[in-house]
C-alpha atoms as one frame of an Amber mdcrd trajectory, in Angstrom:
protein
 -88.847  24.150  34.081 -86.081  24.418  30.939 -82.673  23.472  31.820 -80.692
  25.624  30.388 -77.303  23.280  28.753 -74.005  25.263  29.307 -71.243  24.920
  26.546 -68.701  22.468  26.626 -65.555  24.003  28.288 -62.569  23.458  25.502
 -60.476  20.267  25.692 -57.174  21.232  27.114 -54.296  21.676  24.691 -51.812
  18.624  24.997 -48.432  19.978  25.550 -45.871  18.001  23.782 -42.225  17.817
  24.468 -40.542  21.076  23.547 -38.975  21.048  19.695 -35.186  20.304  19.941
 -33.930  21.211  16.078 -30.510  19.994  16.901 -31.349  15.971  17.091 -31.135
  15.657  13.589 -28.406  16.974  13.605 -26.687  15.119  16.099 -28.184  11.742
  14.474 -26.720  12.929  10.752 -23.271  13.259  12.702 -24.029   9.915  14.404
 -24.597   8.109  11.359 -21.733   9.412   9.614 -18.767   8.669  12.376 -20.390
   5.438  12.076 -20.151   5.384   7.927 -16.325   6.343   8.599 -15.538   3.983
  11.190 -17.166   0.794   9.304 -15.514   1.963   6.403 -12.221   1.638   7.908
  -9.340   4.675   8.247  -7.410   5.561   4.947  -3.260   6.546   5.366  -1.302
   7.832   3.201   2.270   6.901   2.194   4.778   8.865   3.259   7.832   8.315
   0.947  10.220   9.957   3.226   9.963   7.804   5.689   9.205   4.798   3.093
  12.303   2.384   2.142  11.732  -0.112  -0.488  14.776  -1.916  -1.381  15.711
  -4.369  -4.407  18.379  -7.021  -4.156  19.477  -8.305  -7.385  21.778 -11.444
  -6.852  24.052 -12.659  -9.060  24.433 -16.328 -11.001  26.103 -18.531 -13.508
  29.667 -20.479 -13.473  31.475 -16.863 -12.368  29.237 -15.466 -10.127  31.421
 -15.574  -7.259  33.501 -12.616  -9.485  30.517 -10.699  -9.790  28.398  -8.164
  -8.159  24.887  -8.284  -6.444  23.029  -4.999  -6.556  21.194  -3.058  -4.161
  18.628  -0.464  -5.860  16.492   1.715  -3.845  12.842   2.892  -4.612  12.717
   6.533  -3.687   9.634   7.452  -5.087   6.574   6.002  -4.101   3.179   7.323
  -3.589   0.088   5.206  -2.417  -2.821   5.067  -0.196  -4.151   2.036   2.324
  -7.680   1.640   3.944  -7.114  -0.289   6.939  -9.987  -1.653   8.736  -9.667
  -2.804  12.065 -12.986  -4.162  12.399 -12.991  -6.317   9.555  -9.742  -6.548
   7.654 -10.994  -7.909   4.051 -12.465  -4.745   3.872  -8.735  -2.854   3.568
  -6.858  -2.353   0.778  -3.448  -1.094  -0.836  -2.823   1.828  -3.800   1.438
   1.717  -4.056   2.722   3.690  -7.366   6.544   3.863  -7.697   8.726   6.343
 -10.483  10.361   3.766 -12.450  13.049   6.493 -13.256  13.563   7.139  -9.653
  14.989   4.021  -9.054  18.401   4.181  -7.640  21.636   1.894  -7.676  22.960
   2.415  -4.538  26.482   0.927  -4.767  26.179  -1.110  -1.619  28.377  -4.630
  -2.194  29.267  -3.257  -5.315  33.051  -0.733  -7.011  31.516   2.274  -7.225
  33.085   2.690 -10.371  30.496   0.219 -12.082  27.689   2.137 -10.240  27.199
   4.276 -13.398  26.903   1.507 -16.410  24.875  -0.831 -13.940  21.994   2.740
 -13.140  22.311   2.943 -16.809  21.106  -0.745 -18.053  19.036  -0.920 -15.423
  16.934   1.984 -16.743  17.431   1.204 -20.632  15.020  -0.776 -23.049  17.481
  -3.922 -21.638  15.573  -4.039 -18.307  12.914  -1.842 -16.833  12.547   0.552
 -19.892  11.189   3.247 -17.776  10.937   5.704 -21.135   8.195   3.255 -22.277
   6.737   2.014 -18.853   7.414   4.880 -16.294   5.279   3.700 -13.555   5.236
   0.617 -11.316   1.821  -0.391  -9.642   0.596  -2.821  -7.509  -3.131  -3.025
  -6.544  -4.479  -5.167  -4.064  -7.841  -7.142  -4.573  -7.832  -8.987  -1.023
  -6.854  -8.690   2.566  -6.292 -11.358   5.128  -5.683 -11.683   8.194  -3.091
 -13.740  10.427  -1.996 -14.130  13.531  -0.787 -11.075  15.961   1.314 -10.640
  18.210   1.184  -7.638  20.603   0.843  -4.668  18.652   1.984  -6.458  15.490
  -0.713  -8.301  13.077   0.457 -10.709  10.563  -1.407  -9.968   7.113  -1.792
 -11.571   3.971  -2.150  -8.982   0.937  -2.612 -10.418  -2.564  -2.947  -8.123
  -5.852  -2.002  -7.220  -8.740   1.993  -5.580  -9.692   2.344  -3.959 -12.892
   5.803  -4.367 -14.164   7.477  -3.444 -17.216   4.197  -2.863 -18.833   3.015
  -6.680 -17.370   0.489  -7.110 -14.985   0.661 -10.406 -12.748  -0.812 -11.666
  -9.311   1.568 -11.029  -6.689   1.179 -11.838  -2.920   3.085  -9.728  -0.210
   3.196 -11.020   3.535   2.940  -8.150   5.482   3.738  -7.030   9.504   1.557
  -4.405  10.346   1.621  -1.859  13.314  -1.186   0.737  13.566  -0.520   3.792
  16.136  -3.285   6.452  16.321  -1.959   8.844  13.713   0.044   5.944  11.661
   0.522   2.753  10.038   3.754   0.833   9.038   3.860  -2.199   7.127   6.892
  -4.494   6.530   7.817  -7.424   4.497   9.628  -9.388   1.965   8.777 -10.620
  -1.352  10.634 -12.413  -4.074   9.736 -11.995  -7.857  10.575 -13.604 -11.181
  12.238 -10.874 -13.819  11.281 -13.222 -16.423   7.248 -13.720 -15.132   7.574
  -9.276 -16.215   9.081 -10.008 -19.766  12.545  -8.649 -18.715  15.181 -10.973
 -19.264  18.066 -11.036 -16.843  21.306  -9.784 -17.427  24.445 -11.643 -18.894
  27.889 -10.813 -18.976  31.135 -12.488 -20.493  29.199 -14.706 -22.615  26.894
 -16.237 -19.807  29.129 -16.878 -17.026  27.886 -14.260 -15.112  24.171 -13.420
 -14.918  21.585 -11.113 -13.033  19.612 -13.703 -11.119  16.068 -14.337 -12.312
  14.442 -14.272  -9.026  14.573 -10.856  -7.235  14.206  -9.824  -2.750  12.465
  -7.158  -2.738  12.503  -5.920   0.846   9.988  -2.934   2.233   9.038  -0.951
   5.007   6.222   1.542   4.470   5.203   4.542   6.643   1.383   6.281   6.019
   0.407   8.660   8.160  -3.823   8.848   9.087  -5.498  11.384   6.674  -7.590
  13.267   8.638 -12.252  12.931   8.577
């Protein structure tokens, strides 16, 4: 007798998990806070809140019957990338108006406020017609030691001054909130290292000091993405 052979009932269709279209979505967004946060969080400066501050000191056999000068730096603009996970990674933008800088009269008659504004902005010293900007650009970050919320950095780069660009090295205080960053300091330059050559009056016996305090306290506030 024939056996009749029945047909193979159809393998059953493997259900695989259900589609979810919004994982690569979620990973794109995944990958990208984690792009931002490796490359650090960028501030900006916030010049009203900013105080940069000159001291010009005075030298030479009559200095006691002179002056020192206080000159402010109003306008600044700049940006820093501050990276908490791996500081050598940051980095510092600062542009100041040359023009904008101020003689503030502090320690000084405020009669001779006028004639010292005006030499300081002539062809004598910073020239600002010819070199109306002020730069400094860092090229490394390091860190020190920290105390609390406070962390001790080292920031070297490069200040353009009077058309001169030279290495410069700023030790820096640094205190990051979570919309903020302020960084303060002191630094002392050489006029002379910018080609400006310091200031004499009554044949020599009283001078502008070579070497220069600059003293600064920057706010940026956190840009936001």
């Amino acid at each position: 007798m024939m056996r009749v052979m029945r047909p193979l009932a159809p393998a059953p269709t493997r259900r695989w998990p259900p589609a979810r279209p919004w994982l690569p979505a979620f990973a794109l967004c995944t990958l990208m806070a984690a792009s931002a946060a490796a490359q650090g969080e960028r501030f900006q400066v916030d010049p009203e809140a900013t105080q940069v501050t000159v001291n010009v000191g005075r030298s030479g056999l009559l200095a006691f019957a002179g002056h020192t000068h206080e000159i402010a730096a109003p306008a600044i603009a700049g940006e820093i990338l501050f990276d908490r996970a791996e500081i050598a990674r940051s980095s510092v933008t600062l542009e100041f108006d040359a023009a904008a800088l101020r003689v503030t009269g502090q320690g000084e008659p405020a009669e001779d406020v006028p004639e010292v504004q005006q030499v300081m902005v002539s062809e004598r010293v910073l020239d600002v017609q010819q070199y109306p900007t002020i730069r400094f650009q860092s090229d490394r970050v390091a860190a020190g030691d920290q105390a609390g919320d406070a962390l001790d950095l080292r920031v070297a780069g490069q200040l353009t001054l009077h058309g001169v660009t030279r290495p410069v090295t700023l030790p820096v205080e640094v205190r990051v909130t979570s919309d903020g960053l302020t960084a303060a300091g002191t630094v002392r330059i050489r006029q002379s290292d910018f080609g400006i050559r310091p200031v004499t009056a009554g044949a020599g016996t009283v001078r502008v000091r070579d070497e220069v305090e600059i003293v600064f306290r920057i706010v940026a506030r956190l840009l936001p993405g």
